[in-house]
SEGU-135228 format. One record per residue (C-alpha): residue in one letter; y, x, z. Coordinates in steps of 0.5 Angstrom, whole numbers, padded with zeros to 4 digits, always signed. Example, Ala and Ser with C-alpha at 12.3 -4.5 7.8 and 13.67 -1.06 7.14 Angstrom:
// residues 2
a-0009+0025+0016
s-0002+0027+0014
END
This chain:
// residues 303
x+0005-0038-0058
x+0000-0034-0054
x+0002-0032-0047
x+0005-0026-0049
x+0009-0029-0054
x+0012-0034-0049
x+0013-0027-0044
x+0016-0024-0049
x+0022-0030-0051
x+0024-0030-0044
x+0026-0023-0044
x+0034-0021-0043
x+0035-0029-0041
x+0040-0028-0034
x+0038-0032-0027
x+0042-0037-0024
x+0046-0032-0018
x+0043-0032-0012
x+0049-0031-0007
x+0047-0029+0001
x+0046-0034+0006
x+0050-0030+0010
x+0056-0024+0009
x+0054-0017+0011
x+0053-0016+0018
x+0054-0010+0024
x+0048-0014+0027
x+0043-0014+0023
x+0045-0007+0021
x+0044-0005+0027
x+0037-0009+0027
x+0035-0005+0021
x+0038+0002+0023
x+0034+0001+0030
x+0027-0002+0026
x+0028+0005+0020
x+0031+0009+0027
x+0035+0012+0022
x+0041+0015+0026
x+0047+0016+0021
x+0053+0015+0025
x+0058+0011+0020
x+0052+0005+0020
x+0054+0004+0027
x+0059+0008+0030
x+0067+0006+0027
x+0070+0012+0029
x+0065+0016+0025
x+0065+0012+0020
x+0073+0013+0019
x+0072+0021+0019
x+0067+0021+0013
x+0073+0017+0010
x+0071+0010+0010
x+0075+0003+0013
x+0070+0002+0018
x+0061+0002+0019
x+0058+0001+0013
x+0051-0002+0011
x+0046+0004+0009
x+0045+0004+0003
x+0038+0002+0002
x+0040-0006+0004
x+0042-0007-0002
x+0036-0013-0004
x+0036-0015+0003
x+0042-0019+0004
x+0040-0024-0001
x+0033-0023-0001
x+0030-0031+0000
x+0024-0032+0004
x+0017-0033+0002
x+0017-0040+0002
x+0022-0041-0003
x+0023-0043-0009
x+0023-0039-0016
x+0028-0041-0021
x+0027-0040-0028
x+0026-0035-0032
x+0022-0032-0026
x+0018-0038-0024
x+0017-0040-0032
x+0014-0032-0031
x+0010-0033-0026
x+0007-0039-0030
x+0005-0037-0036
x+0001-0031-0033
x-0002-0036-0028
x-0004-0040-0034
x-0007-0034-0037
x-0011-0032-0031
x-0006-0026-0028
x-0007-0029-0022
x-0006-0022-0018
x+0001-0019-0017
x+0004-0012-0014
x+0010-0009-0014
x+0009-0002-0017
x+0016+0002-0016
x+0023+0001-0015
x+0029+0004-0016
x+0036+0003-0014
x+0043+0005-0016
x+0049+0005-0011
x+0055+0003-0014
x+0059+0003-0007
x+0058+0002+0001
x+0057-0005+0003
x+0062-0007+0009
x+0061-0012+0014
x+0064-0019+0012
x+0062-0018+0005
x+0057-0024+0001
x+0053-0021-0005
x+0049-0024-0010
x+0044-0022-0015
x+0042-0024-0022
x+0036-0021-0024
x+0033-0021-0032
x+0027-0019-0035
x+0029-0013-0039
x+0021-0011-0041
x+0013-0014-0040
x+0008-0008-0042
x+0002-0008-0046
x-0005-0010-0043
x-0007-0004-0039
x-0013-0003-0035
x-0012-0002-0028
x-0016+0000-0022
x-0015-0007-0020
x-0017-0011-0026
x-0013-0011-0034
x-0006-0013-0033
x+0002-0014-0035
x+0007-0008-0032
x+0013-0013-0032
x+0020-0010-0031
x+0026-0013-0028
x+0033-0011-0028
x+0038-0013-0022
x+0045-0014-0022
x+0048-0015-0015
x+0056-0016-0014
x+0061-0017-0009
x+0066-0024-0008
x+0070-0021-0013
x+0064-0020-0018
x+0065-0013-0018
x+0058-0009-0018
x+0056-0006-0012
x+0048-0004-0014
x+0044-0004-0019
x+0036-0005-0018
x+0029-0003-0024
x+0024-0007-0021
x+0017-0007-0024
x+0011-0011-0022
x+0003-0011-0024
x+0001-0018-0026
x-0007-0017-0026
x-0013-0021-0027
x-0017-0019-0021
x-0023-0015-0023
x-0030-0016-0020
x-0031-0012-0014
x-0037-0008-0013
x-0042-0011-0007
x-0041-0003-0003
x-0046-0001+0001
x-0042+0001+0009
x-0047+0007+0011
x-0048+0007+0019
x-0044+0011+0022
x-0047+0017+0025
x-0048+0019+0031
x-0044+0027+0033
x-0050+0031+0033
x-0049+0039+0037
x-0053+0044+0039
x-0053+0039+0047
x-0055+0033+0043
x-0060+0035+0037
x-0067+0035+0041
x-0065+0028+0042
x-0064+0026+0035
x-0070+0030+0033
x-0074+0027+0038
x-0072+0020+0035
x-0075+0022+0028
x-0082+0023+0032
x-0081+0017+0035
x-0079+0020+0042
x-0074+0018+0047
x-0072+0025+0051
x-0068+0025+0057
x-0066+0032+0061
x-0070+0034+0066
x-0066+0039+0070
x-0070+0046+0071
x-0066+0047+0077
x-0067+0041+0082
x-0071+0036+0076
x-0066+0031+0076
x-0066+0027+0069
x-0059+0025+0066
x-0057+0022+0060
x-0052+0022+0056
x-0055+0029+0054
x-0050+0036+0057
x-0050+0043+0058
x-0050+0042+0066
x-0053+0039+0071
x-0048+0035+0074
x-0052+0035+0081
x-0053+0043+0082
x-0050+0046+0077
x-0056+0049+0074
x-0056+0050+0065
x-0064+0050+0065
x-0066+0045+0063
x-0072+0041+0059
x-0074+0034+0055
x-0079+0030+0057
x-0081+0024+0054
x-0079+0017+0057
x-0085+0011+0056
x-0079+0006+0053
x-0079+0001+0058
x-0072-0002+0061
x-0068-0007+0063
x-0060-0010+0061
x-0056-0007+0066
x-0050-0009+0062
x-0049-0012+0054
x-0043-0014+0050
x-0043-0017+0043
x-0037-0014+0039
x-0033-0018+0034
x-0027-0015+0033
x-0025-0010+0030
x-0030-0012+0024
x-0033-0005+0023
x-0037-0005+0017
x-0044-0005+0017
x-0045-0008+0023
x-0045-0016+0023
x-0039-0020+0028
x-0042-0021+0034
x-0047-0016+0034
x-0051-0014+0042
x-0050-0008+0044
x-0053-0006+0051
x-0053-0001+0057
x-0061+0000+0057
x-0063+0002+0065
x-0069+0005+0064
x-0076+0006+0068
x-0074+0013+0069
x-0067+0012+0073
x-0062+0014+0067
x-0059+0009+0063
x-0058+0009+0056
x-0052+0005+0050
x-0056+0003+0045
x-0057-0004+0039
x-0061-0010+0041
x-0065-0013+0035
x-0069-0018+0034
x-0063-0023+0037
x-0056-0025+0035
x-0055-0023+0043
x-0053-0031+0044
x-0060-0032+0049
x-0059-0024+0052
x-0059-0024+0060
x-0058-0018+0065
x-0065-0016+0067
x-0069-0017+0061
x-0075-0013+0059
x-0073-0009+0053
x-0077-0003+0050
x-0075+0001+0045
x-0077+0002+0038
x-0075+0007+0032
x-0071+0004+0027
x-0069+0008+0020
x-0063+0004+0020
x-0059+0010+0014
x-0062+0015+0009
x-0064+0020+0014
x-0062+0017+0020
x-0068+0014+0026
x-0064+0011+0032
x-0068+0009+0038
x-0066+0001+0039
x-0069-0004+0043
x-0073-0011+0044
x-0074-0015+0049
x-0080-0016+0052
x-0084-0021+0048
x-0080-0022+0042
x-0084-0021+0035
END
């Protein structure tokens, strides 16, 4: 038989009951109940639950697979483990729930132990998902009380999938925010300058770039072109978050220029391991995106 011919055998064949390690608890309502923040008087309070006709609190609803849920080293029994065999040995190695429904039949309450049984009740033909060709399979859970009384029912379904190739994607570099404060500094990046504010007021130069002097208050201002010469003041080399496209560990410095103002900008040419503070650096302009020039810097020295 082909895979989908051994899949198809174990339709309909019922697991061996899977019953709760432990009953229905007040505890481990009250755990969900805060995890879910959800505020339902009869989960936690007695006396409500009694107004609303119950014996006592109740466990929400939504619980139903919790209370025998196993953990995740535990063993699958047939026909789910043989399931998952057969769509490994066929290359499905990829799996992901796609949807759930439930059926409540009554409130679990507190001292009750459930178990579960689950079939497989349908396996789809092979469709071609964003993740990669695969088997949509359906389960179809019974979950009953001590009496074997039916307390819930649950549809199940999963995508088993072979993984599809993923494309090699290209992260652009984020872009700088550009406003009419800070335009004249990018554009003077794709000439090749590095500008600065000279206030118009009392000639203090300042950067980052803004629409007032600090110092006087003055909104005249003008640019002047820095000869790109500095020092590290202060570096960093940043790992984590991952930021694509920037590779872990990449430098970053805060530049003291000649000038007397200083600028955050990347190190090249090193991995920032030998990098120090004092080191001559100069700056360079670098297209790193389509259509985006930034000012970076070398040391002094360096090829």
């Amino acid at each position: 038989m082909n895979y989908l011919e051994q899949l198809h055998s174990l339709i309909g064949r019922p697991s061996p009951p899977s019953i709760a390690s432990y009953p229905v608890s007040e505890a481990m309502i009250h755990h969900w109940c805060d995890a879910l923040a959800d505020g339902n008087p009869i989960y936690k309070d007695s006396d409500a639950a009694r107004r609303a006709g119950h014996r006592g609190v109740v466990a929400p609803p939504t619980m139903l697979q919790a209370w025998n849920m196993p953990g995740l080293v535990a063993d699958r029994e047939p026909p789910a483990a043989d399931m998952v065999r057969i769509f490994e040995d066929a290359g499905f190695v990829g799996v992901v729930a796609t949807n759930c429904d439930q059926e409540y039949v009554r409130y679990l309450e507190p001292g009750d132990v459930v178990s579960a049984t689950h079939t497989l009740s349908a396996v789809s033909d092979l469709k071609t998902t964003a993740l990669g060709e695969g088997h949509f399979v359906t389960q179809t859970w019974t979950i009953r009380d001590a009496d074997d009384e039916i307390v819930g029912t649950m549809l199940f379904r999963m995508l088993f999938f072979r993984p599809a190739a993923t494309p090699v994607r290209r992260h652009p570099r984020p872009r700088p925010a550009m406003t009419r404060d800070t335009e004249f500094f990018w554009q003077g990046a794709e000439r090749g300058q590095l500008l600065i504010q000279k206030c118009g007021g009392c000639g203090g130069l300042r950067h980052p770039p803004g629409p007032m002097c600090p110092h006087c208050q003055s909104l005249a201002w003008e640019p002047i072109a820095s000869a790109g010469r500095g020092a590290i003041y202060s570096y960093v080399r940043h790992y984590h978050p991952h930021i694509p496209p920037f590779e872990s560990g990449h430098p970053v410095a805060l530049v003291a220029l000649d000038e007397g103002v200083r600028i955050v900008a990347d190190v090249v040419g090193t991995d920032g391991a030998d990098l120090a503070i004092g080191q001559r650096v100069e700056v360079e302009f670098n297209q790193v995106d389509d259509g985006l020039v930034l000012p970076q810097f070398r040391r002094v020295g360096d090829a």
